[in-house]
PyMOL Python script that loads the backbone (N, CA, C, O; Angstrom):
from pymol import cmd

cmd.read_pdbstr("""\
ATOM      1  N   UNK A   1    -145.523 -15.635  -2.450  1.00  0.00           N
ATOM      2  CA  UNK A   1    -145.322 -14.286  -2.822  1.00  0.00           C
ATOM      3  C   UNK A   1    -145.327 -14.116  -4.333  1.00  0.00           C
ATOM      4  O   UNK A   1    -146.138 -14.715  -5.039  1.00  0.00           O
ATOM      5  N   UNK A   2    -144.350 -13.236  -4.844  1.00  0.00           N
ATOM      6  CA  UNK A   2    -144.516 -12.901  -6.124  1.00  0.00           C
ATOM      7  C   UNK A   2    -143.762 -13.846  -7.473  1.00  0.00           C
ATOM      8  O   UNK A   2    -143.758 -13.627  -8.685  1.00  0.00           O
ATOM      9  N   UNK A   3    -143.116 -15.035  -6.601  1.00  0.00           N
ATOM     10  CA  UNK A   3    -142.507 -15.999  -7.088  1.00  0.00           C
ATOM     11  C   UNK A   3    -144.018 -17.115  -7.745  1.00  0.00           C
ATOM     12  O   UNK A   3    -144.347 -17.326  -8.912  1.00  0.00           O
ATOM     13  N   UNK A   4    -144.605 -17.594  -6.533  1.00  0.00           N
ATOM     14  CA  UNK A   4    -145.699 -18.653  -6.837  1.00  0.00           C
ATOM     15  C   UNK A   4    -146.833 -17.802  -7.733  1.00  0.00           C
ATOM     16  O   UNK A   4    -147.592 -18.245  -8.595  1.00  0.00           O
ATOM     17  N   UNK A   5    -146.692 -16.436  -7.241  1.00  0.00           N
ATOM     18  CA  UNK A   5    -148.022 -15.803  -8.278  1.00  0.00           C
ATOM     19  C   UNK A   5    -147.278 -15.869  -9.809  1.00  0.00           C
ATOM     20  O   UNK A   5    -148.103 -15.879 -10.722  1.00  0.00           O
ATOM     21  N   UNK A   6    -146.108 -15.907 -10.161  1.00  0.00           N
ATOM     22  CA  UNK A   6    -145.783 -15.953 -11.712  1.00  0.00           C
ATOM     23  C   UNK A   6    -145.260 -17.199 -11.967  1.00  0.00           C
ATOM     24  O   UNK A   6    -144.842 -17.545 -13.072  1.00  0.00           O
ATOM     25  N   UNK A   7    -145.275 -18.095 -10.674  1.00  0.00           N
ATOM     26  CA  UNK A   7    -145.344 -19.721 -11.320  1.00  0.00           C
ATOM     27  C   UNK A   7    -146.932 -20.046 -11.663  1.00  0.00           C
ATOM     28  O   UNK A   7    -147.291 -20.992 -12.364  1.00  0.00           O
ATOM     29  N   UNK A   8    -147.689 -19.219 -11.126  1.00  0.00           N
ATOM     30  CA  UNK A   8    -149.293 -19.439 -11.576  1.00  0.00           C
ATOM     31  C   UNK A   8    -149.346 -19.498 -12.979  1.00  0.00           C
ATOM     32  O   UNK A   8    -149.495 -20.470 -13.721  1.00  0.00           O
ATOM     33  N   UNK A   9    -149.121 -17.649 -13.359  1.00  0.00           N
ATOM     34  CA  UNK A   9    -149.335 -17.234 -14.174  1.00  0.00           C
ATOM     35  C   UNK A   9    -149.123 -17.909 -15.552  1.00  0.00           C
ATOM     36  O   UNK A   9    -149.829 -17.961 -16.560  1.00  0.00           O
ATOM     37  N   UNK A  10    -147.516 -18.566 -15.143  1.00  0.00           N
ATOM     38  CA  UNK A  10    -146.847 -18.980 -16.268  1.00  0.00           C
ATOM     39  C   UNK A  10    -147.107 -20.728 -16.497  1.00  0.00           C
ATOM     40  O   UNK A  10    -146.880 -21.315 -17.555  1.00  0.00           O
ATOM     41  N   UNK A  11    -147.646 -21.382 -15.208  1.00  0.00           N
ATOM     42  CA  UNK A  11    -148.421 -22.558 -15.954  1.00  0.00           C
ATOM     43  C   UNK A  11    -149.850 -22.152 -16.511  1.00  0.00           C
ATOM     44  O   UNK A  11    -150.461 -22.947 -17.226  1.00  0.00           O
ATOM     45  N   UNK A  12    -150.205 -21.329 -16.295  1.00  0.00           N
ATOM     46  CA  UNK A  12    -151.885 -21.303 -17.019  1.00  0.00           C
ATOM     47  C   UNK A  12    -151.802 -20.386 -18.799  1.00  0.00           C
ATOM     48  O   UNK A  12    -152.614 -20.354 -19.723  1.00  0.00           O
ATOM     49  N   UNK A  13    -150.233 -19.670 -18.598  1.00  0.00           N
ATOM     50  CA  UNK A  13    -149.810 -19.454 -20.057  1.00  0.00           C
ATOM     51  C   UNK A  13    -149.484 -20.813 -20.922  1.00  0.00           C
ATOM     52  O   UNK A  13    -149.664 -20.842 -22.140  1.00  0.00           O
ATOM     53  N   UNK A  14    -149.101 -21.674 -20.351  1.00  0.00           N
ATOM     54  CA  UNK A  14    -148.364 -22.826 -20.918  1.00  0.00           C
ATOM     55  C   UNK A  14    -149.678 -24.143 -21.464  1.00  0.00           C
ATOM     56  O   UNK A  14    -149.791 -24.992 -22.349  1.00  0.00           O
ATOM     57  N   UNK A  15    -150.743 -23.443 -19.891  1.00  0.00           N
ATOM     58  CA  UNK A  15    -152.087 -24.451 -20.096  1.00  0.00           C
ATOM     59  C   UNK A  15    -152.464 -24.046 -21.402  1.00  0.00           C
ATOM     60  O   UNK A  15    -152.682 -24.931 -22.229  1.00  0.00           O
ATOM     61  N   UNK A  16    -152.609 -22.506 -21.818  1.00  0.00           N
ATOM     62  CA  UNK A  16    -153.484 -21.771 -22.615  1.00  0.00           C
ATOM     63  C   UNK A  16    -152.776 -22.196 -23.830  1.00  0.00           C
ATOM     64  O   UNK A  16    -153.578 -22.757 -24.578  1.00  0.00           O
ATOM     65  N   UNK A  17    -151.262 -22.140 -24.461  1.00  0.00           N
ATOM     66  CA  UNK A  17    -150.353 -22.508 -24.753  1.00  0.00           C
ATOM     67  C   UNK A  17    -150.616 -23.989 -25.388  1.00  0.00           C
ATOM     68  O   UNK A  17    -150.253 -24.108 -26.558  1.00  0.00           O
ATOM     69  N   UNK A  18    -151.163 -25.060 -24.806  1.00  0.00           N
ATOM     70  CA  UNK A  18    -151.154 -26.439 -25.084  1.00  0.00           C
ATOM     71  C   UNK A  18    -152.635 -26.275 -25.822  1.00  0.00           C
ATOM     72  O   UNK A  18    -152.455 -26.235 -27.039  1.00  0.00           O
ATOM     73  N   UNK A  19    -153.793 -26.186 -25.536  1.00  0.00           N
ATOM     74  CA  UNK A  19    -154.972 -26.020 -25.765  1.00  0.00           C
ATOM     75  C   UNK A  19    -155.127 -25.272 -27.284  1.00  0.00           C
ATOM     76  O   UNK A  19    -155.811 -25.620 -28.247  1.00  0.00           O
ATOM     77  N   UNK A  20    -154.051 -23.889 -27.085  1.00  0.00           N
ATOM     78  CA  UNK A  20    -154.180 -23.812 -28.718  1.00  0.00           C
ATOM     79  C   UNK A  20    -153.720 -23.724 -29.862  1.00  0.00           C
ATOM     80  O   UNK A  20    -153.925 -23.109 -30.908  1.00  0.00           O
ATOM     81  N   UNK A  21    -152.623 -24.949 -29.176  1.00  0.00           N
ATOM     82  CA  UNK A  21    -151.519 -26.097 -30.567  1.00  0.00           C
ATOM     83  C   UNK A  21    -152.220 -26.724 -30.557  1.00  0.00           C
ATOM     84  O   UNK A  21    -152.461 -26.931 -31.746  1.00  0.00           O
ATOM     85  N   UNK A  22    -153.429 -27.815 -29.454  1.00  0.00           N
ATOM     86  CA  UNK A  22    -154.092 -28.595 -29.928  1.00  0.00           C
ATOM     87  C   UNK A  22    -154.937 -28.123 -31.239  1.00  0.00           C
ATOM     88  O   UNK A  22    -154.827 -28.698 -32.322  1.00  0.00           O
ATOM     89  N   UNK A  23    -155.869 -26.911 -30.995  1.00  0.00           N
ATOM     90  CA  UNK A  23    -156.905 -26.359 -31.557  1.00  0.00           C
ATOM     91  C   UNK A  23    -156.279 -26.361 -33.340  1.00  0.00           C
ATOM     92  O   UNK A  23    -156.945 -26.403 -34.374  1.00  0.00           O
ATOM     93  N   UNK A  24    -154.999 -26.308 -33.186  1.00  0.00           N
ATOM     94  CA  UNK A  24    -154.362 -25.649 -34.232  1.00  0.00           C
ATOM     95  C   UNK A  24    -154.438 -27.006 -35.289  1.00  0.00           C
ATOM     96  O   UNK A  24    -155.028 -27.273 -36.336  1.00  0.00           O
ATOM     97  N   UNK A  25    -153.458 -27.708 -34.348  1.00  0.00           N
ATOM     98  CA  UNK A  25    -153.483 -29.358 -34.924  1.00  0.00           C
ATOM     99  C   UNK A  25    -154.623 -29.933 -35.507  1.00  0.00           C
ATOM    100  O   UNK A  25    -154.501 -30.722 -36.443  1.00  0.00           O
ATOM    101  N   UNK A  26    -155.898 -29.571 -34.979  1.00  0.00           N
ATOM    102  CA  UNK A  26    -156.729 -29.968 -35.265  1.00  0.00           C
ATOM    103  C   UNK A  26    -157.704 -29.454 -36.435  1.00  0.00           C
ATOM    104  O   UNK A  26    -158.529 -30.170 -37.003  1.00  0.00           O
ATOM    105  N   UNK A  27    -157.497 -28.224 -36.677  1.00  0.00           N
ATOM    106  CA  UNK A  27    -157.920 -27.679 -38.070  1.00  0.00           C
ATOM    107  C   UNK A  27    -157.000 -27.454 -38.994  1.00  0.00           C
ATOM    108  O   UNK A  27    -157.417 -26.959 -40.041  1.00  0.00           O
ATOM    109  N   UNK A  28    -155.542 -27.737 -38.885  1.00  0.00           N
ATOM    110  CA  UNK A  28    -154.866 -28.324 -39.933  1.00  0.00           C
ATOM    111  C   UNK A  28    -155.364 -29.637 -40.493  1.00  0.00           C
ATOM    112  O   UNK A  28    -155.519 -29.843 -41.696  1.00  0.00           O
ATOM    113  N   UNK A  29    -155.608 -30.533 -39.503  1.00  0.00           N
ATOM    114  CA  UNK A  29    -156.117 -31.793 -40.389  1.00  0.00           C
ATOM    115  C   UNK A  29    -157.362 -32.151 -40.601  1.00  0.00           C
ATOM    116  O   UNK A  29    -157.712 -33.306 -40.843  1.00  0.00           O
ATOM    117  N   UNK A  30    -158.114 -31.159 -40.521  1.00  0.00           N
ATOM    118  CA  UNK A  30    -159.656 -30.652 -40.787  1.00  0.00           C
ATOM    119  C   UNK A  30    -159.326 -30.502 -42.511  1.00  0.00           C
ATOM    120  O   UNK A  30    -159.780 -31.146 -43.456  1.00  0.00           O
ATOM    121  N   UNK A  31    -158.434 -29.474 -42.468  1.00  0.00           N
ATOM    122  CA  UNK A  31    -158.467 -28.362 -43.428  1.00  0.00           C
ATOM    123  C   UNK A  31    -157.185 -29.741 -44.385  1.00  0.00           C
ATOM    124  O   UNK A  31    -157.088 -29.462 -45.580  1.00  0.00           O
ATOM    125  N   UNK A  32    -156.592 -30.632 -44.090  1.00  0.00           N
ATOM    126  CA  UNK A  32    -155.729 -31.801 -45.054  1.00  0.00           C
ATOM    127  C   UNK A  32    -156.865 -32.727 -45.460  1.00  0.00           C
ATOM    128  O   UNK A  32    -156.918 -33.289 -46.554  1.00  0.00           O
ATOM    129  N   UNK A  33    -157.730 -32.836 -44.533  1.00  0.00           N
ATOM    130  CA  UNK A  33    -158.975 -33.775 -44.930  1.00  0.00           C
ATOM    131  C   UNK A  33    -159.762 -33.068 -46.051  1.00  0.00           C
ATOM    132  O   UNK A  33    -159.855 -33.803 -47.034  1.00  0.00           O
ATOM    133  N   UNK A  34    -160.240 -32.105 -46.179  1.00  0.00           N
ATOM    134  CA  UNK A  34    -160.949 -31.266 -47.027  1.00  0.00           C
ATOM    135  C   UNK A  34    -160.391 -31.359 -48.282  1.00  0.00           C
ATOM    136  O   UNK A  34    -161.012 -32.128 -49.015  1.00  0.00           O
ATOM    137  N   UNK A  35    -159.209 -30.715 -48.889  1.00  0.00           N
ATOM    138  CA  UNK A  35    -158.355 -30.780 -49.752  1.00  0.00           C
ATOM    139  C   UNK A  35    -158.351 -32.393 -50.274  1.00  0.00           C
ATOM    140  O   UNK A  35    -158.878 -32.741 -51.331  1.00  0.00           O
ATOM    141  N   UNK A  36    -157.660 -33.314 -49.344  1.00  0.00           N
ATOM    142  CA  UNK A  36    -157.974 -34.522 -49.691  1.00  0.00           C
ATOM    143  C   UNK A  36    -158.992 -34.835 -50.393  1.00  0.00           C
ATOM    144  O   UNK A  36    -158.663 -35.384 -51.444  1.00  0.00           O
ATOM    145  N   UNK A  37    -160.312 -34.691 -50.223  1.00  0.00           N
ATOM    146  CA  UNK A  37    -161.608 -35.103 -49.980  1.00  0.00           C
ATOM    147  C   UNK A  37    -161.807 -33.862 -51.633  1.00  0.00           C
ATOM    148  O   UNK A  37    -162.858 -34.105 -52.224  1.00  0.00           O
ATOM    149  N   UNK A  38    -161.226 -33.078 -52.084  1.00  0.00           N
ATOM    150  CA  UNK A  38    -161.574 -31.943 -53.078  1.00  0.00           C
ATOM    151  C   UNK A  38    -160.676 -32.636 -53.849  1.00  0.00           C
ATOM    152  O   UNK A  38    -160.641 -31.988 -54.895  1.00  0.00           O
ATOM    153  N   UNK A  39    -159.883 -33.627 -53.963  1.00  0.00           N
ATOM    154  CA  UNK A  39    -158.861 -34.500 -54.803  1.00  0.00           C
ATOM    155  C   UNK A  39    -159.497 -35.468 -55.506  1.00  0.00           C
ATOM    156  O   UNK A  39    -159.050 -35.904 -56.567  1.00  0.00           O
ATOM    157  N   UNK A  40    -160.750 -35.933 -54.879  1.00  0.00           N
ATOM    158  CA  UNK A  40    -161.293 -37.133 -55.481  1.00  0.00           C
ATOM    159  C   UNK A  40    -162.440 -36.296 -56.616  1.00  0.00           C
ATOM    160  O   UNK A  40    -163.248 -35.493 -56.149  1.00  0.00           O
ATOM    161  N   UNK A  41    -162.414 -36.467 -57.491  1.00  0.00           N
ATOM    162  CA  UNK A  41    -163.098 -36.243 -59.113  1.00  0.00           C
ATOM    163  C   UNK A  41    -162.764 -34.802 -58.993  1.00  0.00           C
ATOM    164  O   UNK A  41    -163.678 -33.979 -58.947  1.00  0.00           O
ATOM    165  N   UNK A  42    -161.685 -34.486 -58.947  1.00  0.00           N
ATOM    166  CA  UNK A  42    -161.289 -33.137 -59.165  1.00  0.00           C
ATOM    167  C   UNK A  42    -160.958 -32.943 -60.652  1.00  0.00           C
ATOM    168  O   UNK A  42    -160.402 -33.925 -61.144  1.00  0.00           O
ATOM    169  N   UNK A  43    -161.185 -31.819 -61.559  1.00  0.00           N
ATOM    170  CA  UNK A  43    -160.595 -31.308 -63.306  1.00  0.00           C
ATOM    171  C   UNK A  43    -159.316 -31.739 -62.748  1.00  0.00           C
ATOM    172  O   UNK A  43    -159.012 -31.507 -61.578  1.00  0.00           O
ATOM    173  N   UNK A  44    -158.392 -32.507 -63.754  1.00  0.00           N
ATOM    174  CA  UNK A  44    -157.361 -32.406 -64.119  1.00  0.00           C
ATOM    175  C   UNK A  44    -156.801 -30.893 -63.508  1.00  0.00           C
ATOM    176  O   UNK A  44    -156.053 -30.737 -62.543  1.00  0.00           O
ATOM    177  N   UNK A  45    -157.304 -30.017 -64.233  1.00  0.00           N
ATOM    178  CA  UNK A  45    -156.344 -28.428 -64.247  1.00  0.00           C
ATOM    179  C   UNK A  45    -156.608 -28.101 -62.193  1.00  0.00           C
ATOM    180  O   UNK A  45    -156.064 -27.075 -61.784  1.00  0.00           O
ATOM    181  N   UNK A  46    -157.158 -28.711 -61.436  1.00  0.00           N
ATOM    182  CA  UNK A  46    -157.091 -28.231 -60.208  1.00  0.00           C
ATOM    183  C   UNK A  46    -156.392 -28.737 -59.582  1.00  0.00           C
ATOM    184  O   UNK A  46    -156.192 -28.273 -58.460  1.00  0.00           O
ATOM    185  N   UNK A  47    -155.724 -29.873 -59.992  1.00  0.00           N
ATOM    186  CA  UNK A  47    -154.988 -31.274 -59.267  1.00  0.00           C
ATOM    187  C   UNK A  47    -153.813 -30.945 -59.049  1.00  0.00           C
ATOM    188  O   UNK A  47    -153.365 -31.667 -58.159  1.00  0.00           O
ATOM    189  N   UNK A  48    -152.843 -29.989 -59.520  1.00  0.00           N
ATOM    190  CA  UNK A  48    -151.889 -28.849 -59.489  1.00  0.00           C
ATOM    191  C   UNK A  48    -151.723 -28.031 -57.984  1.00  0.00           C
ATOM    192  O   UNK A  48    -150.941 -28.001 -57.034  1.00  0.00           O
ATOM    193  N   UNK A  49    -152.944 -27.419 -58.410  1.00  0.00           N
ATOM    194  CA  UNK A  49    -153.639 -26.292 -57.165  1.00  0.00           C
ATOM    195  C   UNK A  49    -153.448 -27.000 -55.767  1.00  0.00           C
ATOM    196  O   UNK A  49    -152.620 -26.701 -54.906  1.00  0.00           O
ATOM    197  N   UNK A  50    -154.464 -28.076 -55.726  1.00  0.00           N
ATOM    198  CA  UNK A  50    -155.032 -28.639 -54.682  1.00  0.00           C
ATOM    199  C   UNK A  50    -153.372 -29.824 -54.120  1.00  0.00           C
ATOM    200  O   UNK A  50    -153.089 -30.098 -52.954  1.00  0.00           O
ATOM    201  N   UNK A  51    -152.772 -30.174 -55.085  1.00  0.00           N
ATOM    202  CA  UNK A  51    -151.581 -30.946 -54.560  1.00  0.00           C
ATOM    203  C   UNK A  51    -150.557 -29.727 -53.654  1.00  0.00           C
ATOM    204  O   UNK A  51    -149.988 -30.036 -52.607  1.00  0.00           O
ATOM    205  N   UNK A  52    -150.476 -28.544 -54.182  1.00  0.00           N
ATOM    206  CA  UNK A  52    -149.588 -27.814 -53.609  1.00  0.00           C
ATOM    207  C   UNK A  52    -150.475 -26.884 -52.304  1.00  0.00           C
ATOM    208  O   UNK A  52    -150.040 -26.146 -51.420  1.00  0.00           O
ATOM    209  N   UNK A  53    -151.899 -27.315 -52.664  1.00  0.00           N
ATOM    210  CA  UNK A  53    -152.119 -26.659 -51.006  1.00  0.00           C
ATOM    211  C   UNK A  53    -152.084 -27.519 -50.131  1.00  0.00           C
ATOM    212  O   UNK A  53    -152.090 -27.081 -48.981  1.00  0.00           O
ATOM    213  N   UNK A  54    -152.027 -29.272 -50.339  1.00  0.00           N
ATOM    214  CA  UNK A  54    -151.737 -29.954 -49.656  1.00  0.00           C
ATOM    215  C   UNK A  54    -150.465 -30.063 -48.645  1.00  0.00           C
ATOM    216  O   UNK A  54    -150.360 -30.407 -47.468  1.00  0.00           O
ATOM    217  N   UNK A  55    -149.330 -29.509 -49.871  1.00  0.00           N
ATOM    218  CA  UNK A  55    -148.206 -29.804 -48.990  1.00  0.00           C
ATOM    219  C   UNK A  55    -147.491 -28.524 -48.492  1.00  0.00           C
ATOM    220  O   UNK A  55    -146.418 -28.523 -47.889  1.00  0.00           O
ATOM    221  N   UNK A  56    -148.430 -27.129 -48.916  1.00  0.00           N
ATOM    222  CA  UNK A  56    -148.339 -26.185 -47.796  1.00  0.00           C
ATOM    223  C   UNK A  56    -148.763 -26.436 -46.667  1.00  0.00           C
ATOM    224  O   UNK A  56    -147.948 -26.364 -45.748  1.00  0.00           O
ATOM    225  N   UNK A  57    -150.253 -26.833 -46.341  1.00  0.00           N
ATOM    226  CA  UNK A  57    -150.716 -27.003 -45.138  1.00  0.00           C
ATOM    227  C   UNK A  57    -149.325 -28.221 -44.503  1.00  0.00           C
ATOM    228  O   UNK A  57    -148.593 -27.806 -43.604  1.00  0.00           O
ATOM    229  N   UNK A  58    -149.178 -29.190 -44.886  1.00  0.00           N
ATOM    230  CA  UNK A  58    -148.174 -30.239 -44.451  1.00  0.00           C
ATOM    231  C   UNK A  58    -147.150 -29.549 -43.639  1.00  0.00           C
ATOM    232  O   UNK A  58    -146.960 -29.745 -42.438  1.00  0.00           O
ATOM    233  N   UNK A  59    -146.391 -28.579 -44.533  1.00  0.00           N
ATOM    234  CA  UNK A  59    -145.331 -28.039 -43.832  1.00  0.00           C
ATOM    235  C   UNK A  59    -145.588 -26.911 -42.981  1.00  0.00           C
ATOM    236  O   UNK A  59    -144.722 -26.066 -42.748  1.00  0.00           O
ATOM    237  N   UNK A  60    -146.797 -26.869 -42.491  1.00  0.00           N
ATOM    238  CA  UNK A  60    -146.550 -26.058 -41.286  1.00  0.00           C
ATOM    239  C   UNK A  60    -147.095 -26.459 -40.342  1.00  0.00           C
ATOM    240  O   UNK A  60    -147.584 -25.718 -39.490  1.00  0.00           O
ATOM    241  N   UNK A  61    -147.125 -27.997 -40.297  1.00  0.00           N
ATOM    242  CA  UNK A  61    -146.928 -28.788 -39.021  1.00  0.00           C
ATOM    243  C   UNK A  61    -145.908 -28.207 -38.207  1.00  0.00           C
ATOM    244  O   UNK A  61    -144.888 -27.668 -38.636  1.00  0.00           O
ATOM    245  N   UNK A  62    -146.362 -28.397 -36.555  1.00  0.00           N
ATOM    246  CA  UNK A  62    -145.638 -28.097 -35.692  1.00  0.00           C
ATOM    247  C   UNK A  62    -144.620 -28.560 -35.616  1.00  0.00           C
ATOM    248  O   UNK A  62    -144.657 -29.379 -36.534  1.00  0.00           O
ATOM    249  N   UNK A  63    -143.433 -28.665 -35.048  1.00  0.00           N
ATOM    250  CA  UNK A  63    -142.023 -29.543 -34.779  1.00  0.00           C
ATOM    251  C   UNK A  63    -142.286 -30.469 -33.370  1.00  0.00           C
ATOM    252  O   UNK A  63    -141.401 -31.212 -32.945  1.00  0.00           O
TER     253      UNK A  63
END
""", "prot")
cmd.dss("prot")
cmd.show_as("cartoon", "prot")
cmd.util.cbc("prot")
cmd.orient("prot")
């Protein structure tokens, strides 16, 4: 009844849910690789920039 139809509902929220923390996870460290990768023969004056977008992206790792 209307019990199993919102145990449906609410594992395929939870499926949808997992799929896009993965997605998420995964262009955070797309986007730590990049930065990284913009570190090597970077000006002096960007090394500032690029260190503190590093450890923004960092901290908004998931828990």
């Amino acid at each position: 009844g209307v019990l199993r139809l919102a145990d449906a509902e609410c594992a395929a929220a939870a499926d949808r849910l997992g799929a896009v923390e993965a997605e998420v996870e995964g262009l955070r460290q797309a986007a730590l690789e990049a930065l990284r990768a913009d570190l090597d023969g970077a000006p002096k004056e960007r090394l500032d920039v690029l260190v503190k977008a590093i450890r923004k992206v960092k901290r908004q790792q998931p828990a």
